[in-house]
PDB file of N, CA, C and O in Angstrom:
ATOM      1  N   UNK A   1     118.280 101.265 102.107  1.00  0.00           N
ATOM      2  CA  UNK A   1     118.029 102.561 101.507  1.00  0.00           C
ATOM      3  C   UNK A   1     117.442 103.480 102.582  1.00  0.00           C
ATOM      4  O   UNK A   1     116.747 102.927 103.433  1.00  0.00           O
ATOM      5  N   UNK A   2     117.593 104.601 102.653  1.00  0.00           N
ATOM      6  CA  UNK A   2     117.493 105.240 103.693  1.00  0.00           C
ATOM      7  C   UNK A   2     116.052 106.501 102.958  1.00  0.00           C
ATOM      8  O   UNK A   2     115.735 106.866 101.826  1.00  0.00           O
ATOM      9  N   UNK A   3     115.684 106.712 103.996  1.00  0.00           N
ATOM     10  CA  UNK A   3     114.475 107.526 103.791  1.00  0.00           C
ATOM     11  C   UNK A   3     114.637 108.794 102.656  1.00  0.00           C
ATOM     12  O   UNK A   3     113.927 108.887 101.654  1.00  0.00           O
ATOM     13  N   UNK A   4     115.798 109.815 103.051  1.00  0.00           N
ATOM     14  CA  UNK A   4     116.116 110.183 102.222  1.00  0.00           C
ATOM     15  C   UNK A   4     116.661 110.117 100.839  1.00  0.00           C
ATOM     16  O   UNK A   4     117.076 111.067 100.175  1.00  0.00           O
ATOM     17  N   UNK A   5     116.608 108.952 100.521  1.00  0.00           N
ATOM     18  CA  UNK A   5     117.399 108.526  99.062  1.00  0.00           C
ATOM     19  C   UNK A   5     116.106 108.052  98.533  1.00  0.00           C
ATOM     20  O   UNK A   5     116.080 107.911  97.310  1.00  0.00           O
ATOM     21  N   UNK A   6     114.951 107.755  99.232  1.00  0.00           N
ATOM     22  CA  UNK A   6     113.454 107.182  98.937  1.00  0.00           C
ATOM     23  C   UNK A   6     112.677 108.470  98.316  1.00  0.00           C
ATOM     24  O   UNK A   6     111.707 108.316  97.573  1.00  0.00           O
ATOM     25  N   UNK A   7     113.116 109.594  98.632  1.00  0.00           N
ATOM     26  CA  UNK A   7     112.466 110.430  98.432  1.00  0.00           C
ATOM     27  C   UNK A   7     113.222 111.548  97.801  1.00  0.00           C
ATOM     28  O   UNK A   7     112.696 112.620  97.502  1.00  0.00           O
ATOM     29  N   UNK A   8     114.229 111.313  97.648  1.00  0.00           N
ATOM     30  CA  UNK A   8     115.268 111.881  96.361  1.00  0.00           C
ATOM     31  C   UNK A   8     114.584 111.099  95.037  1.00  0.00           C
ATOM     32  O   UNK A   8     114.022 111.796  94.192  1.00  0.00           O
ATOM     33  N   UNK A   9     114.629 109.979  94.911  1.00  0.00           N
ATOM     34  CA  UNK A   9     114.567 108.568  94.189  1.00  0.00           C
ATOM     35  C   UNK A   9     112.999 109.357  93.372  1.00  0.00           C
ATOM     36  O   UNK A   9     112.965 109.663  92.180  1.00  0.00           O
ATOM     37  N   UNK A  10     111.826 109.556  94.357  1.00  0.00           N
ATOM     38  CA  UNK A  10     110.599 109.614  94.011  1.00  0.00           C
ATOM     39  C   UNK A  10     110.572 110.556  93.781  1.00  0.00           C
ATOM     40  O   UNK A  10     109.663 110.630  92.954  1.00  0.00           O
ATOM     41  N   UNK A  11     111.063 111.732  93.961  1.00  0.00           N
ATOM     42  CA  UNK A  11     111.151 113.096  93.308  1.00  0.00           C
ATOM     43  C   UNK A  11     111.569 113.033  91.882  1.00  0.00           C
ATOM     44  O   UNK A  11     111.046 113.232  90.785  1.00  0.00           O
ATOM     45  N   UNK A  12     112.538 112.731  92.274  1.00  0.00           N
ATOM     46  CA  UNK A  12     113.183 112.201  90.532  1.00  0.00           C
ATOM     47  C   UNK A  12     112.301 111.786  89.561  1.00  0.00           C
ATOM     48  O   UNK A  12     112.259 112.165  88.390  1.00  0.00           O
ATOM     49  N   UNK A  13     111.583 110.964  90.133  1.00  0.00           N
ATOM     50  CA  UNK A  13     110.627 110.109  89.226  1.00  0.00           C
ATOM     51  C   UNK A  13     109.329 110.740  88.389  1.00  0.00           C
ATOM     52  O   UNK A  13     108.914 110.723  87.230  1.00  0.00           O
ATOM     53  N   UNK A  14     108.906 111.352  89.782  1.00  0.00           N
ATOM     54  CA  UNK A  14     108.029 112.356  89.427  1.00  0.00           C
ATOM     55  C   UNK A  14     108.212 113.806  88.204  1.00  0.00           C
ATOM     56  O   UNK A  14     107.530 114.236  87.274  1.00  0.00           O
ATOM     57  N   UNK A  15     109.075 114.057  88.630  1.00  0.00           N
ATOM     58  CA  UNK A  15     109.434 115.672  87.406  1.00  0.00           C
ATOM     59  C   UNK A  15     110.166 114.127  86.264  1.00  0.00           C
ATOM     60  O   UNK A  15     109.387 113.800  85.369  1.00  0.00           O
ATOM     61  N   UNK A  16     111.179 113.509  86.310  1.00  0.00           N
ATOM     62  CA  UNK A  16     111.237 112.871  84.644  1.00  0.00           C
ATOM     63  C   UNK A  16     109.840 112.476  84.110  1.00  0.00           C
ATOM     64  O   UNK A  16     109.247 113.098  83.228  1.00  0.00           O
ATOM     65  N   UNK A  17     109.236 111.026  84.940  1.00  0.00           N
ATOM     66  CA  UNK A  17     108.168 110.654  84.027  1.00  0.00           C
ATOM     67  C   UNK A  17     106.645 111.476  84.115  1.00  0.00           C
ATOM     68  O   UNK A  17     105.720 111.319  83.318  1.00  0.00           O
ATOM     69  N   UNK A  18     106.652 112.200  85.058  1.00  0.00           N
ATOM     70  CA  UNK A  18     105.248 112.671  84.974  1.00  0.00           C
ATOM     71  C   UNK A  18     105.229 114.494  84.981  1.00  0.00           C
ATOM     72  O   UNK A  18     104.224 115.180  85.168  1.00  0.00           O
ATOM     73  N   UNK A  19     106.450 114.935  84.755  1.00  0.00           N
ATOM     74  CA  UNK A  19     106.464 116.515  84.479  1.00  0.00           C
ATOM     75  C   UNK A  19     105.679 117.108  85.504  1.00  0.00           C
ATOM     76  O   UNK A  19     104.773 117.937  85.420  1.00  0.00           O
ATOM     77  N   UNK A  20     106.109 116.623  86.344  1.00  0.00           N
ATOM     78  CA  UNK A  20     105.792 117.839  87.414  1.00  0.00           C
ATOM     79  C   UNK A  20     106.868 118.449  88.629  1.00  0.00           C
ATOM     80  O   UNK A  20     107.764 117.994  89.341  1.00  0.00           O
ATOM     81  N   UNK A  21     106.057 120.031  88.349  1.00  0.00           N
ATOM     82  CA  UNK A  21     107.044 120.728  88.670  1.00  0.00           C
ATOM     83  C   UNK A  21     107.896 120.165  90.280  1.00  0.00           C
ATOM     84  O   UNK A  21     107.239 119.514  91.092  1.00  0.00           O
ATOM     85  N   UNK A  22     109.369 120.517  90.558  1.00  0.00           N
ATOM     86  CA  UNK A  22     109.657 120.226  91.597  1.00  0.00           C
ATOM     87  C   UNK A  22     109.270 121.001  92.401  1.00  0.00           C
ATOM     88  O   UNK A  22     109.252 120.417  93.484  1.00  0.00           O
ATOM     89  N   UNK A  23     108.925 122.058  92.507  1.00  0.00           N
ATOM     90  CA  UNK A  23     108.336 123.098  93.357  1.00  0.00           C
ATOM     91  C   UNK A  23     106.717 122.985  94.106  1.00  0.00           C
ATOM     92  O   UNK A  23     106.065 123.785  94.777  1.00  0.00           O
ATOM     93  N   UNK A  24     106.416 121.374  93.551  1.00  0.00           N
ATOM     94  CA  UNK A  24     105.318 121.547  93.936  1.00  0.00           C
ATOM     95  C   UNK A  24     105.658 119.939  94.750  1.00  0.00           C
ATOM     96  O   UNK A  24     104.548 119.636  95.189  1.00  0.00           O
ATOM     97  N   UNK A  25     106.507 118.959  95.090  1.00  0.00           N
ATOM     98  CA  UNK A  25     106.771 118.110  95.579  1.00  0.00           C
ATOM     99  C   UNK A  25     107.415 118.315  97.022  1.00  0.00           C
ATOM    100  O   UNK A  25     108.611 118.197  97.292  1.00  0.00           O
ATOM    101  N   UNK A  26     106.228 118.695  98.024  1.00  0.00           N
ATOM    102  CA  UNK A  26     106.323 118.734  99.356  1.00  0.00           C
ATOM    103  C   UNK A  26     105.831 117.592  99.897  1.00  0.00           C
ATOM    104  O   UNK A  26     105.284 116.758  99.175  1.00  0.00           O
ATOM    105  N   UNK A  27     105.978 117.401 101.341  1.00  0.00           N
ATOM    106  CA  UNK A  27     105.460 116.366 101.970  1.00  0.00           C
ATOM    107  C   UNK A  27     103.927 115.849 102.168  1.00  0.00           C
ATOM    108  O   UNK A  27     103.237 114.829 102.182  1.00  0.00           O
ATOM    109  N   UNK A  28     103.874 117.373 102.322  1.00  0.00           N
ATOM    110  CA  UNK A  28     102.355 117.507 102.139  1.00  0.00           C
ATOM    111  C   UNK A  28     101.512 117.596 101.284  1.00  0.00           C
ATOM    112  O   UNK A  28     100.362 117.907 101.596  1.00  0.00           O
ATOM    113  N   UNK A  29     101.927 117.303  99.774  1.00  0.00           N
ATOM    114  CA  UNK A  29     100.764 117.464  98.531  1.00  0.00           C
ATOM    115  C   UNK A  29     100.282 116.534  98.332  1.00  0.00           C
ATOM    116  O   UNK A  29     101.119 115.634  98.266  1.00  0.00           O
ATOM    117  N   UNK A  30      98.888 116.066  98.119  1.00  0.00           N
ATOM    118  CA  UNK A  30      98.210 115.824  97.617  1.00  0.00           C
ATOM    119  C   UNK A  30      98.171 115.024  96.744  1.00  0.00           C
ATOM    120  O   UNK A  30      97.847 115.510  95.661  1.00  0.00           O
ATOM    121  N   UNK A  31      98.449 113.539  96.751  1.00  0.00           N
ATOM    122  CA  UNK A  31      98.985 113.131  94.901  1.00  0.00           C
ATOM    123  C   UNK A  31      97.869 113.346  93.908  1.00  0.00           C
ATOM    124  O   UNK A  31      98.399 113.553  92.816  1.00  0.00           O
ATOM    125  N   UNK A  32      96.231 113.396  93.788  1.00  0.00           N
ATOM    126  CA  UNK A  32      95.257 113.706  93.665  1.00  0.00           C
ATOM    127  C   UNK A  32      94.727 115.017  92.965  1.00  0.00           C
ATOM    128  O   UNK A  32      94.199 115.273  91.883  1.00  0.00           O
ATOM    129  N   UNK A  33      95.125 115.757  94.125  1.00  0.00           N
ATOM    130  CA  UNK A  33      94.391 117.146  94.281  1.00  0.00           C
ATOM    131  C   UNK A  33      96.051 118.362  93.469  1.00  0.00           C
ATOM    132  O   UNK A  33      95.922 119.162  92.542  1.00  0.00           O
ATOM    133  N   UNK A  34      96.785 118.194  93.891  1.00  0.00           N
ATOM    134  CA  UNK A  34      98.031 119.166  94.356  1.00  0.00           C
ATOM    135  C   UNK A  34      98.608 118.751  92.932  1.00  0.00           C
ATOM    136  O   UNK A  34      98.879 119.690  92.184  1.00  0.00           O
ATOM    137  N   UNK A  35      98.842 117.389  92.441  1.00  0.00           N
ATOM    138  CA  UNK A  35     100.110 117.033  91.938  1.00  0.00           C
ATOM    139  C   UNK A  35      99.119 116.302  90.739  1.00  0.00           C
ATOM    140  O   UNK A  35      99.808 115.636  89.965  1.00  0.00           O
ATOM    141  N   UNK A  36      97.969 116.286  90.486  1.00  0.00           N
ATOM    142  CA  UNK A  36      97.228 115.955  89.402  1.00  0.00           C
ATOM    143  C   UNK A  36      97.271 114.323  88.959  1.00  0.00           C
ATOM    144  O   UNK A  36      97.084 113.905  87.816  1.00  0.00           O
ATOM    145  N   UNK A  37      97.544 113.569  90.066  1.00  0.00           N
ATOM    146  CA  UNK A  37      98.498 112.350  89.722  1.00  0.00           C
ATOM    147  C   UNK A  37      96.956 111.293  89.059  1.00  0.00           C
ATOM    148  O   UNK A  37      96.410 110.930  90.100  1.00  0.00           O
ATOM    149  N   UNK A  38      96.281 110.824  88.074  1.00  0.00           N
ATOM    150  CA  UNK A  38      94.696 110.246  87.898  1.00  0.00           C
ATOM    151  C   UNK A  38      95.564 108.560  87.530  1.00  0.00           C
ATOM    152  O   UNK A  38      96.687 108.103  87.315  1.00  0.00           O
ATOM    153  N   UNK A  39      94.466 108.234  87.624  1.00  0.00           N
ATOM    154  CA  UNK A  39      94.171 106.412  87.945  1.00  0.00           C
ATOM    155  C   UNK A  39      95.513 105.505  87.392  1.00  0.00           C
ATOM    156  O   UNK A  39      96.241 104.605  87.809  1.00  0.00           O
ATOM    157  N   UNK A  40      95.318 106.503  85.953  1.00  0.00           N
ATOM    158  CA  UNK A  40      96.169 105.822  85.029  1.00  0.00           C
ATOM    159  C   UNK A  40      97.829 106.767  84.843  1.00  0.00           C
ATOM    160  O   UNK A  40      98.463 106.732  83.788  1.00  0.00           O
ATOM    161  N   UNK A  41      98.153 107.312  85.704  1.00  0.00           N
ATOM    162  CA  UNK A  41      99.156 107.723  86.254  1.00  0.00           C
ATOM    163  C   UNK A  41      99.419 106.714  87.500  1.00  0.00           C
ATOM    164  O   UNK A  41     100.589 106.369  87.665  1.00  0.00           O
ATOM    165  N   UNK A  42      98.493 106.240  88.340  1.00  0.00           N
ATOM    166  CA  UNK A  42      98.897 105.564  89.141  1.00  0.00           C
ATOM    167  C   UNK A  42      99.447 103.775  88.845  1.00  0.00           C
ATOM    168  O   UNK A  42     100.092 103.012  89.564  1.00  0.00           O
ATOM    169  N   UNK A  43      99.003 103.644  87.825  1.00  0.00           N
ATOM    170  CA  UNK A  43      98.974 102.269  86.745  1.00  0.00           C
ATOM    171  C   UNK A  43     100.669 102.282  86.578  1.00  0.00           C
ATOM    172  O   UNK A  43     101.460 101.458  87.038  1.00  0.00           O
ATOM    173  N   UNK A  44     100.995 103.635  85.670  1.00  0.00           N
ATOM    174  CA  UNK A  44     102.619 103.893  85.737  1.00  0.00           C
ATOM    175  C   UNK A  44     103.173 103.874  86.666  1.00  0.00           C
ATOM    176  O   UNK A  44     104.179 103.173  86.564  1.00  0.00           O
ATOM    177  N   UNK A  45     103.030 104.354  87.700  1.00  0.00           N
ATOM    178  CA  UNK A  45     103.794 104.134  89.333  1.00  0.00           C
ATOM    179  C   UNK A  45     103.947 102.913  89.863  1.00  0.00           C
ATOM    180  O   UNK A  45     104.852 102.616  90.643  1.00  0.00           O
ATOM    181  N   UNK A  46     103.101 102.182  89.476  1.00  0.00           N
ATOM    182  CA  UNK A  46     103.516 101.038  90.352  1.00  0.00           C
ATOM    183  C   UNK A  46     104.305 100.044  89.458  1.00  0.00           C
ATOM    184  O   UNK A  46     104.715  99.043  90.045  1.00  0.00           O
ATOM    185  N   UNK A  47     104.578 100.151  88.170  1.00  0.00           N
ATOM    186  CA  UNK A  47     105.255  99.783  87.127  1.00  0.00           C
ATOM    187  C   UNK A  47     106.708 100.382  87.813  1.00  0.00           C
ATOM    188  O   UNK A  47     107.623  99.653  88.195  1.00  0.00           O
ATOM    189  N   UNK A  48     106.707 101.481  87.862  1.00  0.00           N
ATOM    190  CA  UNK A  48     107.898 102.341  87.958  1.00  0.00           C
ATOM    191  C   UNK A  48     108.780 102.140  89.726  1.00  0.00           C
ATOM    192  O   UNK A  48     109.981 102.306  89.940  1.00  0.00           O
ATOM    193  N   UNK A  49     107.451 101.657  90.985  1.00  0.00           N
ATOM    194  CA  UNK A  49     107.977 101.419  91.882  1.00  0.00           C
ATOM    195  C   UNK A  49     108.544  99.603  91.712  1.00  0.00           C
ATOM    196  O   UNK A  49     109.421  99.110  92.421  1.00  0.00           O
ATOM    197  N   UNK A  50     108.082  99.148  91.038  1.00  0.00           N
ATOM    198  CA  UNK A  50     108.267  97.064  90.705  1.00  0.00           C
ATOM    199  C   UNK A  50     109.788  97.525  90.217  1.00  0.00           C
ATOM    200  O   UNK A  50     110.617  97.215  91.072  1.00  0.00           O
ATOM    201  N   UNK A  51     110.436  98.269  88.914  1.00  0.00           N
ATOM    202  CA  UNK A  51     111.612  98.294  88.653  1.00  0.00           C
ATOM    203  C   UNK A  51     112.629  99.465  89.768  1.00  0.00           C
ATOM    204  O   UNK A  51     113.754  99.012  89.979  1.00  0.00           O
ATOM    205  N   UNK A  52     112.456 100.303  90.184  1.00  0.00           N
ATOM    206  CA  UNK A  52     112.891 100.968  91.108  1.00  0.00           C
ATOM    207  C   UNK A  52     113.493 100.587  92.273  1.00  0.00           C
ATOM    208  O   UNK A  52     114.624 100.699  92.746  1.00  0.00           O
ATOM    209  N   UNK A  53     112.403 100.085  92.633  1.00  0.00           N
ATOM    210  CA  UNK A  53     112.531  99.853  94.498  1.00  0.00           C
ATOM    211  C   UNK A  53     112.461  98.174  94.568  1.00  0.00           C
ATOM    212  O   UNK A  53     112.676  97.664  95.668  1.00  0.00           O
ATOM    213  N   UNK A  54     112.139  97.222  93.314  1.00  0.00           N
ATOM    214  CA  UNK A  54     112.069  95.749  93.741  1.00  0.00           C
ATOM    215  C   UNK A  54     110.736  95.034  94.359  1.00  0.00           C
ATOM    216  O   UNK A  54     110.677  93.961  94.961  1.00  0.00           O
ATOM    217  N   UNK A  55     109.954  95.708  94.118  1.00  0.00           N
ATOM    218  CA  UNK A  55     108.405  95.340  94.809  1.00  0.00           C
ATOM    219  C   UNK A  55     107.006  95.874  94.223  1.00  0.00           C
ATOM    220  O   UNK A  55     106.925  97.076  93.968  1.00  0.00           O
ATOM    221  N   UNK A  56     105.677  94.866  93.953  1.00  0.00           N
ATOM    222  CA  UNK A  56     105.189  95.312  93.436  1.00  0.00           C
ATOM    223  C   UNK A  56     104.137  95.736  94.171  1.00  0.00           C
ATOM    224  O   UNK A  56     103.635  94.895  94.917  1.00  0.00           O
ATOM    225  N   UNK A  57     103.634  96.917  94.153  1.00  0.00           N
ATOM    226  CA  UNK A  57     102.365  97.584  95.167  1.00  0.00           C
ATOM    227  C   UNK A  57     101.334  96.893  94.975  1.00  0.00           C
ATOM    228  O   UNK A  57     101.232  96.242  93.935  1.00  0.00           O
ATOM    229  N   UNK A  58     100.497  96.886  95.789  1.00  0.00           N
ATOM    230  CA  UNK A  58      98.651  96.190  95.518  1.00  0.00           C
ATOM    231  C   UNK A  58      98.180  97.263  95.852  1.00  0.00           C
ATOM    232  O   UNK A  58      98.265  98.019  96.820  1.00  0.00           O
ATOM    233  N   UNK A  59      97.361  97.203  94.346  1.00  0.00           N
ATOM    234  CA  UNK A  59      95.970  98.528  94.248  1.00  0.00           C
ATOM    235  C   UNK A  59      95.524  99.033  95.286  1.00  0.00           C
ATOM    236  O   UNK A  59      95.363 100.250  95.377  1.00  0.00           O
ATOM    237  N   UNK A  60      95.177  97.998  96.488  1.00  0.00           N
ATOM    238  CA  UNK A  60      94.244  98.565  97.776  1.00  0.00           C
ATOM    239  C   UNK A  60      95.213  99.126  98.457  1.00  0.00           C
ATOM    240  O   UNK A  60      95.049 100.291  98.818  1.00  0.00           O
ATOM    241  N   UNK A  61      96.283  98.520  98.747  1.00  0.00           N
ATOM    242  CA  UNK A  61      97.722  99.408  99.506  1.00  0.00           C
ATOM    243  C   UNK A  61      97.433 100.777  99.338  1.00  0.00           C
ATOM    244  O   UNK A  61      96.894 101.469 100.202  1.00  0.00           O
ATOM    245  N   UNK A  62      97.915 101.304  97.842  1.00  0.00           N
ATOM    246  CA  UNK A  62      98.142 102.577  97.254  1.00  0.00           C
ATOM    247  C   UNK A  62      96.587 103.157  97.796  1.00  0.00           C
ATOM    248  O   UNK A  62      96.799 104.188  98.434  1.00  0.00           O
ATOM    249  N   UNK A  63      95.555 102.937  97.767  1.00  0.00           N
ATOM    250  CA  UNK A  63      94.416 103.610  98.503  1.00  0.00           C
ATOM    251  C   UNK A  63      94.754 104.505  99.424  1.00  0.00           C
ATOM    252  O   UNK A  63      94.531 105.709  99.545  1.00  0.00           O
ATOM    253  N   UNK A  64      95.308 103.747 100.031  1.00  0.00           N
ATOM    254  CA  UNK A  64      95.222 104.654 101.298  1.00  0.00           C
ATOM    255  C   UNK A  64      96.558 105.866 101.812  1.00  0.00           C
ATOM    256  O   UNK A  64      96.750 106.552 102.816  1.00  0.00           O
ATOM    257  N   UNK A  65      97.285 105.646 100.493  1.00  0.00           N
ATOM    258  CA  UNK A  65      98.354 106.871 100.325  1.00  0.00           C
ATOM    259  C   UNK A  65      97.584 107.942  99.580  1.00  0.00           C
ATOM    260  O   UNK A  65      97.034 107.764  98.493  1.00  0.00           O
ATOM    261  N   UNK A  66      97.600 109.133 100.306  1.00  0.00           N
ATOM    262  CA  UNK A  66      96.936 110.364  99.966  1.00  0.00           C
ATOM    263  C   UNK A  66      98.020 111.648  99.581  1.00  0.00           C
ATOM    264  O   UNK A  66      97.685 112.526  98.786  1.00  0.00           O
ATOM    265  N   UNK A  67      99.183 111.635 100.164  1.00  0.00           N
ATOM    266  CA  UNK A  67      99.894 112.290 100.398  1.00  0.00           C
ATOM    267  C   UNK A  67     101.389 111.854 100.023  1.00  0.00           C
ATOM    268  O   UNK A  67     101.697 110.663 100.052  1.00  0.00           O
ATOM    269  N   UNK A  68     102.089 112.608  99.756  1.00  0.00           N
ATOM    270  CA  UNK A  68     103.644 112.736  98.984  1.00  0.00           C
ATOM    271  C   UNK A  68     104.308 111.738 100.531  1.00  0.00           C
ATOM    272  O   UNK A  68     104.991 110.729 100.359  1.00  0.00           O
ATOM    273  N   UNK A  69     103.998 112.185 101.743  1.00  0.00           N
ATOM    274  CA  UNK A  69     104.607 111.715 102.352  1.00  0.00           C
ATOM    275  C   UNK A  69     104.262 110.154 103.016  1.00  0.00           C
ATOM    276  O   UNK A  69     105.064 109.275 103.330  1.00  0.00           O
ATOM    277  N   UNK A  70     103.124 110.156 103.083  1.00  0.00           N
ATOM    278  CA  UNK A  70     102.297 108.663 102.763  1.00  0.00           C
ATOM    279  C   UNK A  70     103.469 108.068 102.086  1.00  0.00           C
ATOM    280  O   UNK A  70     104.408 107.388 102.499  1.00  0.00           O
ATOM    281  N   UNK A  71     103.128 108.537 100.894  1.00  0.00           N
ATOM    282  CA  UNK A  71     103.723 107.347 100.001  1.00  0.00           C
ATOM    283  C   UNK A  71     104.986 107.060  99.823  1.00  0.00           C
ATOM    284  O   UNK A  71     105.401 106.043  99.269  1.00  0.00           O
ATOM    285  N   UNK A  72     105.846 108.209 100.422  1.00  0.00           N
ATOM    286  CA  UNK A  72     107.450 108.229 101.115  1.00  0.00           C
ATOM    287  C   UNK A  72     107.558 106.962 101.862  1.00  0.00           C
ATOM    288  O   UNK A  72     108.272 106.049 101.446  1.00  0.00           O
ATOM    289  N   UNK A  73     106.662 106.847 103.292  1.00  0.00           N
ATOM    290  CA  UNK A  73     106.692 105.943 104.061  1.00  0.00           C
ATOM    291  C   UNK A  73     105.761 104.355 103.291  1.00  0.00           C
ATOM    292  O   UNK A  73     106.004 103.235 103.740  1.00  0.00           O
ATOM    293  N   UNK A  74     105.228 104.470 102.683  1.00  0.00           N
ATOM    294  CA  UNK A  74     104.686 103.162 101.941  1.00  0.00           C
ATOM    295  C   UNK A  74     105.570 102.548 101.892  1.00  0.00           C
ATOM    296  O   UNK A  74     105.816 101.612 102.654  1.00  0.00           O
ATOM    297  N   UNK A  75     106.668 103.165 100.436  1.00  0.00           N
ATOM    298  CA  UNK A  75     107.716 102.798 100.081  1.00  0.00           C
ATOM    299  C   UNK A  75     108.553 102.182 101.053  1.00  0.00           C
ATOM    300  O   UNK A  75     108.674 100.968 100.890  1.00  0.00           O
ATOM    301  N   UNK A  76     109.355 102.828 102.321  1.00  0.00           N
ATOM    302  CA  UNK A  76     110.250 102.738 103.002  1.00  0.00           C
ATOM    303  C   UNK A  76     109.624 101.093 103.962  1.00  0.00           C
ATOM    304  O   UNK A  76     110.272 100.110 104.321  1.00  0.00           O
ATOM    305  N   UNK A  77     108.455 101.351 104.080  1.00  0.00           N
ATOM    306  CA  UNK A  77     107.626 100.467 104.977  1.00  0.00           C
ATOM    307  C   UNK A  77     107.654  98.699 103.885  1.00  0.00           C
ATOM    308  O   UNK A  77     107.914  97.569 104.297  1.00  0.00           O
ATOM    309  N   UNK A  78     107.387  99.021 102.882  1.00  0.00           N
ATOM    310  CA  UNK A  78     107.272  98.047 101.878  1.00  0.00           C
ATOM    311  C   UNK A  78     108.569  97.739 101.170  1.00  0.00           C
ATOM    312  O   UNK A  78     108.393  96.694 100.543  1.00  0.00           O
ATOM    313  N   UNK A  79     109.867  98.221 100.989  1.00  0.00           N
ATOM    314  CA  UNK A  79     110.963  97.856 100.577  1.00  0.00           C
ATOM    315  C   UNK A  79     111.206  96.338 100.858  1.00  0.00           C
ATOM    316  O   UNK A  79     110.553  95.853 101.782  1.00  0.00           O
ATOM    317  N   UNK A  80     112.121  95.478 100.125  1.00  0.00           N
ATOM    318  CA  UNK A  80     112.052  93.956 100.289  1.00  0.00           C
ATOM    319  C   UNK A  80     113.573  94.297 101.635  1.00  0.00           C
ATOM    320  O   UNK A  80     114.405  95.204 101.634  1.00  0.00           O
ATOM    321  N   UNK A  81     113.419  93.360 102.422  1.00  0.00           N
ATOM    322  CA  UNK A  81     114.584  93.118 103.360  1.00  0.00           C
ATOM    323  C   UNK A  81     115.797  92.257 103.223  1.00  0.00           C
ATOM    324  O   UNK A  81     116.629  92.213 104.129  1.00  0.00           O
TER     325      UNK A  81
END
């Protein structure tokens, strides 16, 4: 899967299950601050990345993704081979 289809894929995901606007899904937002994304939004994501992408995130991983594009490269970095 190529970077861009990772982040087609997560865009997608974002405006169906969590209604947010596409206009606000830059590289640079914020999942937090920008994109309103709270704990138990993040509970759904990693549900949503296990059927998606084939892998399941660990809590402390996702810590340290702050950013839309962080978590672009999480993904791409963490995909199964």
């Amino acid at each position: 899967m190529t970077k861009q289809e990772i982040i087609d894929k997560v865009n997608a995901l974002l405006v169906e299950e969590f209604e947010i606007a596409e206009e606000l899904l830059t590289p640079e937002a914020l999942l937090k601050q920008d994109l309103e994304i709270d704990s138990l939004d993040f509970v759904d994501i990693v549900v949503l990345i296990d059927r998606e992408f084939g892998f399941k995130p660990k809590a402390e991983e996702l810590k340290t993704v702050k950013t839309l594009a962080d978590f672009y490269t999480y993904i791409e970095q963490s995909l199964p081979r």
